[in-house]
VMD Tcl script that draws the C-alpha trace (Angstrom):
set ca {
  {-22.04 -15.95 -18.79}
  {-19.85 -17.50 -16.12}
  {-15.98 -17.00 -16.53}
  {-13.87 -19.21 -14.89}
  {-16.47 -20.14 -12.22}
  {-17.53 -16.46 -11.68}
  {-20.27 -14.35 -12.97}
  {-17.80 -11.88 -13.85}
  {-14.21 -11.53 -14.81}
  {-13.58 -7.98 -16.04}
  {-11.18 -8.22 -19.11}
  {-7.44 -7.39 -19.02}
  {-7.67 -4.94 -21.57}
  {-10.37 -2.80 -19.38}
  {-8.18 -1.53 -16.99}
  {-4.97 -1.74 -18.46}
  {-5.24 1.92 -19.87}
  {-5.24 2.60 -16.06}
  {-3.43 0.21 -14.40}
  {-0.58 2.20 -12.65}
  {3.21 1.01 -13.11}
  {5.88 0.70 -11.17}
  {8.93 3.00 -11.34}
  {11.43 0.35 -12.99}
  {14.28 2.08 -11.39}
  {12.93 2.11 -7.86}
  {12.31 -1.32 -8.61}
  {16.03 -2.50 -8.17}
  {15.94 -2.29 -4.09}
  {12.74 -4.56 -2.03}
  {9.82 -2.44 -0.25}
  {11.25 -3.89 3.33}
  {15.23 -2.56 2.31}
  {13.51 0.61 1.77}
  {11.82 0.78 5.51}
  {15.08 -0.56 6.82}
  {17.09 2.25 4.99}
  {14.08 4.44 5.94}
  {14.07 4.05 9.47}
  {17.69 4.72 9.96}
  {17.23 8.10 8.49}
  {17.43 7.70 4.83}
  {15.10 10.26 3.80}
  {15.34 9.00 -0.11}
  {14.37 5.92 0.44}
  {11.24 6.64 1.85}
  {10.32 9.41 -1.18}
  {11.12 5.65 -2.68}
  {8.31 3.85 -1.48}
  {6.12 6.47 -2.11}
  {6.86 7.18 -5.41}
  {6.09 3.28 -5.43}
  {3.04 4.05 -4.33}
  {1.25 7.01 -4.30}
  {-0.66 6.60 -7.32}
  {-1.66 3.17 -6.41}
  {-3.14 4.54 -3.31}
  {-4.63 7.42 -4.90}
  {-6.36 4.89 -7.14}
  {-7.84 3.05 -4.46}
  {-9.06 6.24 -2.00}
  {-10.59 7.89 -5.44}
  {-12.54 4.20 -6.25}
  {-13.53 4.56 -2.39}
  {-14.63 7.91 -1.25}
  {-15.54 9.51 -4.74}
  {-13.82 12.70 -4.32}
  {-10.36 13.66 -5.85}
  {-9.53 15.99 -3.24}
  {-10.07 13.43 -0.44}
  {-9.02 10.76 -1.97}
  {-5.49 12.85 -2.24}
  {-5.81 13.88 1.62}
  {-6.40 10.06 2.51}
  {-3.99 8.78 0.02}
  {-1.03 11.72 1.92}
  {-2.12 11.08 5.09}
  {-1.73 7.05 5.38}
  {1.96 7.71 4.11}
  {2.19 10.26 7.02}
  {1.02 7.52 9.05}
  {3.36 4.69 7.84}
  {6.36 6.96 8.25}
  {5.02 7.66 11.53}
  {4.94 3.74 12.65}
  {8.02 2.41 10.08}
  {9.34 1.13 13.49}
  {6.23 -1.54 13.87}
  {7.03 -2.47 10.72}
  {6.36 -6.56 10.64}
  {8.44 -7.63 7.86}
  {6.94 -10.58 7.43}
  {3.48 -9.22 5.46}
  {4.44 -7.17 2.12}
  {4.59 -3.81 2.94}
  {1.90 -2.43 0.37}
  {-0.57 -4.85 2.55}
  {0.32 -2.57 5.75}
  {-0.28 0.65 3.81}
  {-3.96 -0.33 2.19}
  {-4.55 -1.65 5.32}
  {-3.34 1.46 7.24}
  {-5.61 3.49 4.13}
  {-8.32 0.95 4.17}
  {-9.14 2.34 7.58}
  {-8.92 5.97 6.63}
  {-11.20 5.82 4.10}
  {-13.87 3.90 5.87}
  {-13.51 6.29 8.89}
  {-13.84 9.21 6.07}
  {-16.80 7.76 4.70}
  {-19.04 6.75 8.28}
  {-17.79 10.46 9.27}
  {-19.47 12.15 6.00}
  {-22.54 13.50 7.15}
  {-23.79 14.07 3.46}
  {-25.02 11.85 1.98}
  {-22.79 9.60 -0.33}
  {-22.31 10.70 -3.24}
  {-23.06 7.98 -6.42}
  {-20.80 8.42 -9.37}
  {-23.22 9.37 -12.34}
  {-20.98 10.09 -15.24}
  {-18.45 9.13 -17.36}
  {-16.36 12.42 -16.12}
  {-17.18 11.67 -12.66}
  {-15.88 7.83 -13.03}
  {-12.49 8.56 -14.84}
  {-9.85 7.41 -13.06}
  {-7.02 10.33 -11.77}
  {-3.39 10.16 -11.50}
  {-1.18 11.99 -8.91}
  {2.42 13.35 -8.98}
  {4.46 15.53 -7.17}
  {4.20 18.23 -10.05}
  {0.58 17.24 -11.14}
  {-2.63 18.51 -9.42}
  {-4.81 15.74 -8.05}
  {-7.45 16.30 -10.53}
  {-5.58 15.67 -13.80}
  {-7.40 12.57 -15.95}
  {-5.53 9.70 -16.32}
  {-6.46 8.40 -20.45}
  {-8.58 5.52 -20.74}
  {-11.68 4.41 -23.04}
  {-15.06 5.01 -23.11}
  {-15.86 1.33 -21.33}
  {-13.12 2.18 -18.36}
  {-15.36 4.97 -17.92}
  {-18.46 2.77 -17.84}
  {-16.96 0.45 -16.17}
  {-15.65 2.71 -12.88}
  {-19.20 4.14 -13.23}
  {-20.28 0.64 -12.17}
  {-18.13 0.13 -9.70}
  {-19.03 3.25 -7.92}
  {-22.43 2.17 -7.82}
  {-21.58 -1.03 -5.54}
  {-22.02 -1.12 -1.65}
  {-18.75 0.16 -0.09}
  {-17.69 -3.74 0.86}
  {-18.31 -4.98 -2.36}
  {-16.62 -1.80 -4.12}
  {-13.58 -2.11 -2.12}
  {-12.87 -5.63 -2.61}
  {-13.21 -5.46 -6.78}
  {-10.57 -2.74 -6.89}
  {-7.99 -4.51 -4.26}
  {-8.46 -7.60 -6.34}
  {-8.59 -6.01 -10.15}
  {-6.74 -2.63 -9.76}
  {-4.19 -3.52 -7.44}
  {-4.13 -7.12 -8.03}
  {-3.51 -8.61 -4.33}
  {-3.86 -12.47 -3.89}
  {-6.81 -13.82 -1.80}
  {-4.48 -13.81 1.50}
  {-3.14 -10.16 0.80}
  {-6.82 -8.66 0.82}
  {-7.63 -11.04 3.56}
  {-5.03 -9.09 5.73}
  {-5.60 -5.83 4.24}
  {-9.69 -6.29 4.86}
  {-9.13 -8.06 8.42}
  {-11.23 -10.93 7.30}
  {-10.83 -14.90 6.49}
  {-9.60 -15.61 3.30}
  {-13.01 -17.87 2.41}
  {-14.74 -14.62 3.05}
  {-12.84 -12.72 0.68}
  {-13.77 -15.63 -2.13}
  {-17.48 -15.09 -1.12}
  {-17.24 -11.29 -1.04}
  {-15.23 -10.79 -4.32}
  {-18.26 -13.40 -5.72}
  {-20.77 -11.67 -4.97}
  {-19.57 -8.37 -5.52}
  {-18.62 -9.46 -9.24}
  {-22.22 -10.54 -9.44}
  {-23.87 -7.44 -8.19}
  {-21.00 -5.61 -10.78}
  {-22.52 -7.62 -13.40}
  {-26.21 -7.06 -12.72}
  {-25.01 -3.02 -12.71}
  {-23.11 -3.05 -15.69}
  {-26.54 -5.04 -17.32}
  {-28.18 -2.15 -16.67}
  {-26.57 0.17 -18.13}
  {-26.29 -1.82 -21.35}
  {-22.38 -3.17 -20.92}
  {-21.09 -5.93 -22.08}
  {-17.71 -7.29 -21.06}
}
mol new
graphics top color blue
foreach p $ca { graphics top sphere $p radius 0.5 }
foreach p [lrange $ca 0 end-1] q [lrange $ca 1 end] { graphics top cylinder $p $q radius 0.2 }
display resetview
């Protein structure tokens, strides 16, 4: 059935169990008075931003690459990368655009670089969705339901382009101009692609007997 003019609109309360907050008390000062602060020297305010947003971006390697362990690497090492380049900064685009498009990059370089081949998620255990602090290994589950499980299992199965796109637009909720600059592409592109790939999500999902 077509929701909203697309053949698939995955329900709020399917990845709400893993949708990732923000820290409210980080929340009182922006993401670009953090890089200013951060770039003169304040060492606190960048811990800041990535408190902000580690988990986001460990989210968004795991849904790419398929391996907690990388995905933590790729998630630590576009940080290490942003505090590297705070200086070319452009104020102007949000700053969690610059980082997932900074990690966008990593994890498609990780992924043409794996000579294995990739690995499909297969199970509900292998889909889960982690979450990553500074006192928590990488691998500890983050809770959600049976269908989040089905669900990410789904999502794994998509072709990396398609894959991408659903969990910039449903996990970390950017706007069609946000992924357009995080993906390097036009924004009637990202329409088409996020189309399509909610298609192909539904035809998966079909399979395996899931109804949203």
């Amino acid at each position: 059935m077509m929701m909203n003019g697309y053949p698939l609109e995955i329900p709020r309360s399917i990845w709400t169990g893993i949708k990732l907050s923000t820290n409210t008390a980080a929340a009182e000062c922006s993401d670009n008075e953090l890089v200013k602060q951060a770039v003169r020297g304040k060492i606190a305010s960048f811990k800041t931003l990535v408190e902000r947003y580690q988990k986001q971006a460990y989210l968004y390697a795991r849904g790419m690459v398929h391996n907690s362990d990388d995905a933590y690497d790729l998630s630590q090492e576009a940080f290490v990368r942003v505090h590297k380049h705070l200086k070319r900064f452009d104020p102007t685009y949000p700053f969690k655009v610059w980082l997932f498009h900074i990690l966008s990059n990593l994890c498609k370089n990780h992924l043409r670089q794996r000579k294995t081949r990739e690995r499909v998620v297969t199970s509900a255990d292998e889909a889960t969705v982690l979450a990553v602090s500074d006192s928590a290994a990488p691998d500890r589950l983050f809770s959600q339901t049976e269908i989040q499980a089905q669900v990410w299992n789904g999502i794994g199965r998509l072709p990396e382009k398609f894959r991408e796109i659903i969990i910039l637009s449903h996990f970390q909720e950017m706007s069609y101009d946000q992924m357009a600059e995080v993906l390097e592409i036009p924004r009637g592109s990202v329409m088409s692609r996020l189309y399509y790939a909610r298609l192909k999500l539904r035809e998966i999902l079909t399979e395996m007997g899931v109804e949203l």
